[in-house]
Residue, then its C-alpha position, 0 to 999 in steps of 0.5 A: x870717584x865711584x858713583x852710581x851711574x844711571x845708564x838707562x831708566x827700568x827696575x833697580x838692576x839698570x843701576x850700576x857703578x861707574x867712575x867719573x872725575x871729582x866735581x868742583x865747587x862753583x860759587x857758593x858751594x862746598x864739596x862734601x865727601x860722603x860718608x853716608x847717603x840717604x835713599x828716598x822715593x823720588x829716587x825710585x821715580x827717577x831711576x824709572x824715568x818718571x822725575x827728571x832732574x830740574x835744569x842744572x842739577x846732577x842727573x846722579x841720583x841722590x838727594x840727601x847726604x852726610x859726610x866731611x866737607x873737603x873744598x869751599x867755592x867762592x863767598x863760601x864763609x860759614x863753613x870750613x873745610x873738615x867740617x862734619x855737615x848733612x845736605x839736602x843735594x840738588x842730586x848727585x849724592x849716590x856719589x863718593x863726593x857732591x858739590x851742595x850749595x852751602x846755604x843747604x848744608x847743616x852740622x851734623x847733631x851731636x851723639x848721631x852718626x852720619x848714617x842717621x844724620x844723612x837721613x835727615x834732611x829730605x824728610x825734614x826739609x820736606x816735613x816741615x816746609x809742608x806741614x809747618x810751613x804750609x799748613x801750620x800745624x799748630x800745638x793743640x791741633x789734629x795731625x793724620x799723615x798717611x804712610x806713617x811708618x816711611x821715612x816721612x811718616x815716621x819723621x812727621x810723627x815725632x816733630x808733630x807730637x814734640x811740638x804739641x798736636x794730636x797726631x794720627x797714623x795710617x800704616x799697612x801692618x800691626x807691626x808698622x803701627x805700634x812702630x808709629x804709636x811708640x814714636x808719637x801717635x795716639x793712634x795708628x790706624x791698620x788701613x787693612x783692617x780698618x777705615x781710617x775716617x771713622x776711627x780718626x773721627x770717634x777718636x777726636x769725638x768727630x772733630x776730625x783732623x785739622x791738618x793732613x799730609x798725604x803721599x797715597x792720592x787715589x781715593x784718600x783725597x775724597x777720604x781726606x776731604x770728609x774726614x777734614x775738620x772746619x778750616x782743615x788743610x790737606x797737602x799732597x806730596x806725593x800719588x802713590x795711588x794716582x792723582x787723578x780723582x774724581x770730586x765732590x767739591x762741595x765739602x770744601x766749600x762748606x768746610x772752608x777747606x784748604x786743599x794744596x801740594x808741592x815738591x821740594x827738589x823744583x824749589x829756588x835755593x832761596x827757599x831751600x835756605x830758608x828751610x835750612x835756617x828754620x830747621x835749625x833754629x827749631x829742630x836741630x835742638x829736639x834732634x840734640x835732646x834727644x825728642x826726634x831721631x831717625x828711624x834708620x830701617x836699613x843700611x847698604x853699600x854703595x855697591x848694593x844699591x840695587x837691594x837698597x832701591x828693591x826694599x823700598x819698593x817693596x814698602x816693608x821698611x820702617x823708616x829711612x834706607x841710608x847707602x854708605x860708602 
């Protein structure tokens, strides 16, 4: 099968494509033949040499993916071979075929093809395992995620809107924010122009936000603290701006904050599962309504994967980048 190979870490040009055997499913996985690959951060870390795969998974980048599932491993049930499914991988999925570990596959939702599908469930395992899960955001509650016009931003606002929240929006143009205000957002703050803490705070009449998910770091984790309201919890996913800050504490204290983070791809499979069996339950049927679509800003070969990787670096996308093969 063709895959792209990762002989060395740098810039997007060290990526290229290669040819290797086709993997077997172990216990309890399927092998999907991929239709259609998601392109997410981590996989920019990765090829850069900065997120090392965990022990045992597929050094091949690739994190989500939609496609047709063509062997079962052993004490595989629910699935069938010709099944149509999207994944969260443990890596491997910038391939022709993956193997995925069953309990990580879902149906692909009607009425979306598999380019939309494969860019579901990186950003909605990750979605909602952190905002949902972690900081329970509630219906009636405000909601700010920062970089709202990535595939995380955009998928936030629109499952934070459907299930009742106030939500909010940092993004870097005019452009990205009145794409975050049509998918949900009451208001979408140009971070260029304006400062986000004074407009969220007049906006919810100094209430602030209740729950705020950021992947910037730097200096929006003292931003954040202040803007927090009484009982607020902030989750860190990612620091594009740097994770070593400098703090004053006590508005947490006073606050009652709630300061936390985490990552998706170190997480048992246990945990992943149970991501999987909530996502369905309780979003699949918005997908299939029609309330939560992917925002797909752009698709590419497996062969311009190079291109793909540069447009995500740049930050001038909205939404999610999708390989396909």
């Amino acid at each position: 099968m063709r895959y792209i190979e990762l002989p060395e870490y740098g810039e997007p040009e060290v990526m290229c494509v290669a040819e290797m055997a086709v993997p077997r499913p172990g216990k309890g996985e399927v092998l999907i033949r991929v239709a259609a690959a998601g392109v997410n951060r981590p996989d920019i870390v990765q090829r850069q040499g900065l997120y090392p795969p965990p022990p045992g998974a597929s050094p091949v980048l690739g994190l989500e993916v939609a496609g047709e599932i063509t062997a079962l491993g052993e004490g595989v049930q629910r699935w069938q071979v010709g099944d149509l499914v999207c994944a969260l991988t443990n890596g491997g999925g910038y391939a022709e075929y993956v193997t995925v570990p069953a309990t990580q596959c879902l149906p692909v939702p009607k009425d979306l093809s598999l380019a939309e599908a494969a860019a579901l469930p990186e950003t909605l395992f990750t979605v909602w395992s952190n905002v949902f899960d972690r900081a329970q955001l509630k219906s009636g509650e405000t909601f700010l995620v920062h970089g709202g016009s990535s595939g995380i931003g955009t998928t936030a606002i629109q499952l934070a809107s459907a299930f009742g929240a106030r939500v909010f929006a940092t993004a870097g143009s005019d452009e990205k924010c009145a794409a975050c205000e049509s998918l949900g957002a009451e208001k979408a703050v140009n971070y260029r122009k304006q400062d986000y803490v004074e407009v969220v705070r007049e906006a919810t009449g100094g209430h602030g936000a209740d729950v705020i998910l950021d992947m910037v770091g730097g200096d929006y984790v003292e931003r954040n603290i202040q803007l927090a309201a009484r009982d607020g919890r902030i989750v860190n996913i990612a620091f594009l701006q740097g994770a070593k800050v400098q703090l004053n504490m006590l508005p947490v204290m006073v606050k009652r904050l709630s300061l936390t983070g985490s990552t998706l791809r170190p997480q048992p499979a246990a945990v992943k599962a149970e991501i999987a069996r909530a996502l369905e339950e309780k979003v699949w049927p918005l997908i299939e309504a029609g309330r939560v679509r992917p925002q797909i800003a752009a698709t590419f070969s497996l062969e311009e994967v190079q291109a793909a990787h540069r447009l995500m670096e740049s930050s001038s996308h909205i939404g999610k980048i999708v390989l396909t093969l």
